[in-house]
N, C-alpha and C positions, 0 to 999 in steps of 0.2 A: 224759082227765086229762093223759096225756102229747102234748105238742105236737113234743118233739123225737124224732130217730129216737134209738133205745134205744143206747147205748154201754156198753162196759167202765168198771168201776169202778176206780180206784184204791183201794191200802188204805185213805187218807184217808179218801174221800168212803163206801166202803163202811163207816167203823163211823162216820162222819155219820148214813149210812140208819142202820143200827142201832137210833143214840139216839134219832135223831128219831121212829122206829117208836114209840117206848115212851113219848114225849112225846105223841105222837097219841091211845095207845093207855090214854093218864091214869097209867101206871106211875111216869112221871116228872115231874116240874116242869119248867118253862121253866130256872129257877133251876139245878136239879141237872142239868140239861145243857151248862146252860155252866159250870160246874165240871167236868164230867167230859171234856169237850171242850176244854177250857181257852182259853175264846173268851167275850165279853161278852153280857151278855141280850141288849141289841138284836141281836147278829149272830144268833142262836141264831134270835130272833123274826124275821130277812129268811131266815135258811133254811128255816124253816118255809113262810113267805111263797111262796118259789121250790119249795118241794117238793109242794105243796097244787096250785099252779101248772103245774106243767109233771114234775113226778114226779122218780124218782130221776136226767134228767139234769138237773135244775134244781141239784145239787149239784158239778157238773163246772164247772169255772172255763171261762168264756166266750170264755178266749184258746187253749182247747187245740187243740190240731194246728193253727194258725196260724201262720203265719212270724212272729217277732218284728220288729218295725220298724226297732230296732238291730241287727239281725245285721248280721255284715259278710260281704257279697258274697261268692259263688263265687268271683270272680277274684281277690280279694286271697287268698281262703285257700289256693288252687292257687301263687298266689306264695308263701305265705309255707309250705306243705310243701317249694315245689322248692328253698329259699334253706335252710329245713333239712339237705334234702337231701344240697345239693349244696355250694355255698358258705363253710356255717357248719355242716357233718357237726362232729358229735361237742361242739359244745359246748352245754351244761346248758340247760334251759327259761327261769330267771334272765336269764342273761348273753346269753340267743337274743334275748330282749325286751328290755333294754338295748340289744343291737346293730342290731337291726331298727329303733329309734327314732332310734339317733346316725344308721347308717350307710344306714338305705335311705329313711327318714321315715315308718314303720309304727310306728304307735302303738297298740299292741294289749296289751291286762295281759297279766301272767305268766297267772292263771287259764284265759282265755281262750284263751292261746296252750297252754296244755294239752288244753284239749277238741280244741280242732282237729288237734293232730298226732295225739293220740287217736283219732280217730273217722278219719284218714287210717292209721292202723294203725304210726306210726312213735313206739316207744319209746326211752324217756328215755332217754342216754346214759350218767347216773350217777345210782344207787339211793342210798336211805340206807339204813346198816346199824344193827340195832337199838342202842341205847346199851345200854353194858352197866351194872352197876351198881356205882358210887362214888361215894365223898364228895365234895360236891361243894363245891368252896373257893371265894369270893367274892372278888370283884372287889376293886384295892385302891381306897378310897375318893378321893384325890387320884392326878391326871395327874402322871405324873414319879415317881411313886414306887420303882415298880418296872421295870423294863425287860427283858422276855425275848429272847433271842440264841439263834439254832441258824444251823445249815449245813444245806443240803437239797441231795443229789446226785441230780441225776434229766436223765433229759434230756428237756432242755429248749424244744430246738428242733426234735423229732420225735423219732421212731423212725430215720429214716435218717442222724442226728447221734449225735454222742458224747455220751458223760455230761459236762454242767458242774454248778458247787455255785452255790446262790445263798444268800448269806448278811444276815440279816435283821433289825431288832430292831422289836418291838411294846409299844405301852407296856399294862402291864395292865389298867387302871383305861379306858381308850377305846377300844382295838386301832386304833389310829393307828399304822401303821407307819413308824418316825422314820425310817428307812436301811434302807440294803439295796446291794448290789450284787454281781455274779457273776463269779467266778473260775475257774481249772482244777480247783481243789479247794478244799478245806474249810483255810485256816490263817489266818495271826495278821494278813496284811496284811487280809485281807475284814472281820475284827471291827478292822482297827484304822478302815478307809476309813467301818465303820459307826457308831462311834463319834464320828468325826469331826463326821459329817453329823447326828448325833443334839444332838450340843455346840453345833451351829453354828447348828441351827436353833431349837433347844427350848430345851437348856440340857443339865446332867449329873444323869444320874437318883439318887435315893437309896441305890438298888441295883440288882446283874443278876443276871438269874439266868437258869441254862443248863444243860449238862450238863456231869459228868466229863471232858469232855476233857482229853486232855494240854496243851491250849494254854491251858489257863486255871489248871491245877494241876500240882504237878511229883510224880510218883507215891509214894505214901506206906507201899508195902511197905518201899521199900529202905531200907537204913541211913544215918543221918544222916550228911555228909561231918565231916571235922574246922571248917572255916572256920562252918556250920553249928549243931555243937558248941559251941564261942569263941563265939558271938552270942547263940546260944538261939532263933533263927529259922530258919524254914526258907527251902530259895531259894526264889522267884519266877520264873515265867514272864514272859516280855516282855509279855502282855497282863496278867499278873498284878499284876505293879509298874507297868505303866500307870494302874490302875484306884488302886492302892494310892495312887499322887503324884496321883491327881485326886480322893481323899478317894470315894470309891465304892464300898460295899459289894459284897461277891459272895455268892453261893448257889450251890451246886451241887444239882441235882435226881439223886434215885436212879431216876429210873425217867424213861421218857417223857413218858405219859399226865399225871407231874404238873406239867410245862409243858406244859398243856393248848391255852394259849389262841397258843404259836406253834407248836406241831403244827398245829391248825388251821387256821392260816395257809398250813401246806404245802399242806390238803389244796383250799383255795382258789384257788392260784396254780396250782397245779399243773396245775388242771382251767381257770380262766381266762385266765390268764399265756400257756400253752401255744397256748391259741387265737387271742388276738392278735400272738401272736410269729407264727403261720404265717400270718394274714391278712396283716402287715405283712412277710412276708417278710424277716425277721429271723434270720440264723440261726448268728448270730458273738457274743461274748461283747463286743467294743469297740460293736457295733451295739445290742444288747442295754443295757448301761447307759447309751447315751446316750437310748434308750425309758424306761426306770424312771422317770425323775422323773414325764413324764406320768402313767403308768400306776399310781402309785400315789398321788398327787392325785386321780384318777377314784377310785382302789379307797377311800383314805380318808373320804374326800365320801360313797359307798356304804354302808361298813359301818359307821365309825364310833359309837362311841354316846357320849350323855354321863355325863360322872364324873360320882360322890354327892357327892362337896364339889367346887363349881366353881374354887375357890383352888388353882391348880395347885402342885408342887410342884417343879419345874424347881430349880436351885439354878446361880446365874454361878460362873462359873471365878472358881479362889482366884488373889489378887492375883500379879502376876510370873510367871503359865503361860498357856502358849497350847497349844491342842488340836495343833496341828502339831509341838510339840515330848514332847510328853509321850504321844501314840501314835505313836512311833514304837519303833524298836530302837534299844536303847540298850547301849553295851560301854564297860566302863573300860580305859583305855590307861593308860600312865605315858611321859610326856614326855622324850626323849632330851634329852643334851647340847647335839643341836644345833634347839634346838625341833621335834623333826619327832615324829611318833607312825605306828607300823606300821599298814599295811594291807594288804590281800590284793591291791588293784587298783596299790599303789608308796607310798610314803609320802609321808606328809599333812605341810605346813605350817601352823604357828598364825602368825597376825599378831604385830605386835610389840604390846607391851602398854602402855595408857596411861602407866602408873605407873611406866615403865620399867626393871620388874623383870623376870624373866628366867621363863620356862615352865619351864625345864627341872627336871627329879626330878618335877614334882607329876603326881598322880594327877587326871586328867580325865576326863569320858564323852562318847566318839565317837556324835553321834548319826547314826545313818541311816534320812532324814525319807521321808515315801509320794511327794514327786515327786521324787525323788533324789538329794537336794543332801545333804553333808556337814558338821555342826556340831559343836561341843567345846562344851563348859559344862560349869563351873568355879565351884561355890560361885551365887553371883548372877548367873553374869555369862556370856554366849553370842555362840559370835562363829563364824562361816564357817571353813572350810577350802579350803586351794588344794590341788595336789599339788605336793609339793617338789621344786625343783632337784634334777634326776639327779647322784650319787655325783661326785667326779673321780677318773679314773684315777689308777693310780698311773704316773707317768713312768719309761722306761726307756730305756735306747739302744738303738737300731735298729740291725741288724743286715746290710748291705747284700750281696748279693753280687754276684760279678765283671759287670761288664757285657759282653753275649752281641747277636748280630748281633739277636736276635727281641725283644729289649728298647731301642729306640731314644730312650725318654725320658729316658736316663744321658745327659750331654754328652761331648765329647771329654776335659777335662779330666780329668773324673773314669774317663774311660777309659785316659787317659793313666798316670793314676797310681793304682791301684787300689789299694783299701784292703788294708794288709798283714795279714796272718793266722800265728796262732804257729803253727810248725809239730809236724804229726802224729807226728814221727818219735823214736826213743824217745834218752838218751844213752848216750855209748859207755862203757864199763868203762874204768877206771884202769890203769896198767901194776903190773908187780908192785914197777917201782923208782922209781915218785911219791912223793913228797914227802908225802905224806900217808898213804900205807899204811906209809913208817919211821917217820911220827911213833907211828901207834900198835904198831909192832911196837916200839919202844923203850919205850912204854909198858907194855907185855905182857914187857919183861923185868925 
């Protein structure tokens, strides 16, 4: 009965035998086997067909222990372990397959490119960890609505580098990352250069939202100043009154996890970012941001997804601001007598004014912009700074003295006639019979 040589069953094909046993054996219907096997009459009726035929291997699929047609070659798989290996150590299965397809012309799925380092005995570089259990908050329905911000210090350009911070904004609703760009540390210039870039390309989001930092909020144990007091406000931070004149809500998150979605971001870049910075031999912070534009073009193209309402949300700048004046740092001065205003680097001039009225007493804010030029703005109205003509001395007489053989730039004349000097010496005492000590001795009588 049996034509082929006897082989091992799989679990499949052994509770196949099974059924089919009990179909043979009138237990069962053609019908209630393929319900139980979850397969159609006719298949039910060709296994039968094949089991009557050639016996229990007639249920072993006809392509087993057979090379597949599509596999791919020994020699590609031996390249594509060494290129793990060696070249592209350490980064993820993902971004292996992305790189092997830009950068060598291997075209091989992620799936795929798993078995085989698999079955070459080289594991993954980075596991996932169980998710733990929280609420889990939804997406916001329009682009632009929301905008999440953090700093991430890590270093970035290896192990054998320093720590730099790269600071980041992702919009919630697509995780498009608007800006980004990396500094020595975490402060207000990295959120203001991101914001910029956010403005510039998108537009200004509804709101941000980020953490507690002190660069976003001014600490709110301490006691309210008196000027404070007087208003009924509190102060602002430089990023804080940025957002404030650019009509921009803020959020502050209490915890991490619930800016979830540019956490995430960190744990992406960290593990991607890092690998193409050492491929491209990158390993400076000026070198580094002139790479981000591409690198996050590819990453957004990537991850991107689409909004639930396609009607973005972006919102243009209010009438009479531009992003360059309004992220910057801003200080109020008050206007000297002689129009100039103090600063740490010497004092600043203002122009002279159309209207031909005069700067001076009015209170104005010194701005200083992210490519470091110096502006004043005044009510409507914004105009450049110089730095002001140096002080004049105050004038004095000079003081010469004698001319000596090792000073030859004195001329004769002035040698001749040297400048007189009162002299050191002190005056002499009266006699007891001058004329002025009878006048008061006749006084005194």
């Amino acid at each position: 009965m049996e034509t082929r040589e006897t082989i091992t069953l799989d679990a499949r094909a052994q509770r196949r035998l099974y059924v089919l046993n009990h179909v043979l054996t009138g237990g069962l219907t053609a019908e209630e086997a393929a319900r139980i096997l979850g397969l159609s009459i006719r298949q039910v009726r060709r296994l039968l067909r094949r089991y009557r035929a050639h016996g229990s291997a007639g249920l072993v699929h006809g392509n087993r222990d057979r090379t597949p047609a599509h596999r791919i070659p020994e020699a590609i798989r031996d390249q594509v372990v060494e290129l793990a290996t060696t070249t592209y150590a350490g980064v993820n299965h993902a971004h292996l397959a992305e790189l092997l397809a830009e950068r060598e012309g291997l075209e091989i799925a992620e799936r795929t490119l798993r078995r085989i380092l698999a079955e070459a005995s080289v594991r993954p570089t980075r596991t996932r960890r169980p998710p733990r259990h929280r609420s889990r908050r939804e997406r916001m329905p329009r682009e632009g609505q929301l905008l999440q911000v953090d700093g991430s210090r890590h270093r970035w350009f290896g192990p054998h580098f320093g720590f730099a911070t790269l600071v980041a904004g992702i919009d919630d609703a697509t995780g498009i990352v608007t800006g980004a760009t990396f500094r020595a540390q975490e402060d207000a210039v990295g959120y203001f250069v991101t914001f910029v870039q956010t403005a510039d390309r998108y537009g200004l989001p509804g709101a941000v939202y980020s953490d507690r930092h002190s660069i976003f909020t001014v600490e709110r144990n301490r006691a309210p100043t008196l000027a404070e007091q007087l208003t009924g406000k509190r102060s602002l931070t430089q990023v804080g009154r940025a957002l404030d004149e650019a009509q921009v809500g803020w959020m502050g998150a209490h915890s991490a996890p619930a800016k979830g979605r540019v956490e995430r971001l960190w744990g992406t870049l960290q593990d991607r970012f890092v690998a193409e910075l050492r491929l491209g031999g990158i390993t400076t912070i000026e070198a580094a941001n002139a790479f981000l534009p591409v690198f996050l073009e590819r990453h957004n193209t990537r991850f991107a997804v689409p909004a639930a309402d396609p009607v973005p949300a972006w919102r243009p700048w209010p009438d009479g601001l531009i992003s360059e004046a309004v992220f910057c740092f801003h200080y109020p001065r008050r206007v000297g007598r002689d129009n100039t205003i103090s600063w740490p680097g010497g004092d600043l001039a203002l122009p002279r004014r159309n209207d031909g009225r005069s700067w001076a007493g009015r209170t104005v804010v010194l701005q200083e912009r992210l490519d470091g030029s110096l502006w004043v703005s005044h009510h409507d109205r914004c105009v450049p700074l110089k730095p002001a003509p140096a002080r004049p001395g105050q004038l004095r007489a000079r003081q010469l003295s004698r001319p000596t053989e090792n000073r030859p730039e004195l001329d004769s004349s002035a040698a001749a006639s040297p400048v007189s000097r009162p002299s050191d010496r002190r005056g002499s005492t009266p006699a007891s019979d001058h004329p002025w000590r009878k006048r008061y001795a006749e006084r005194g009588q």
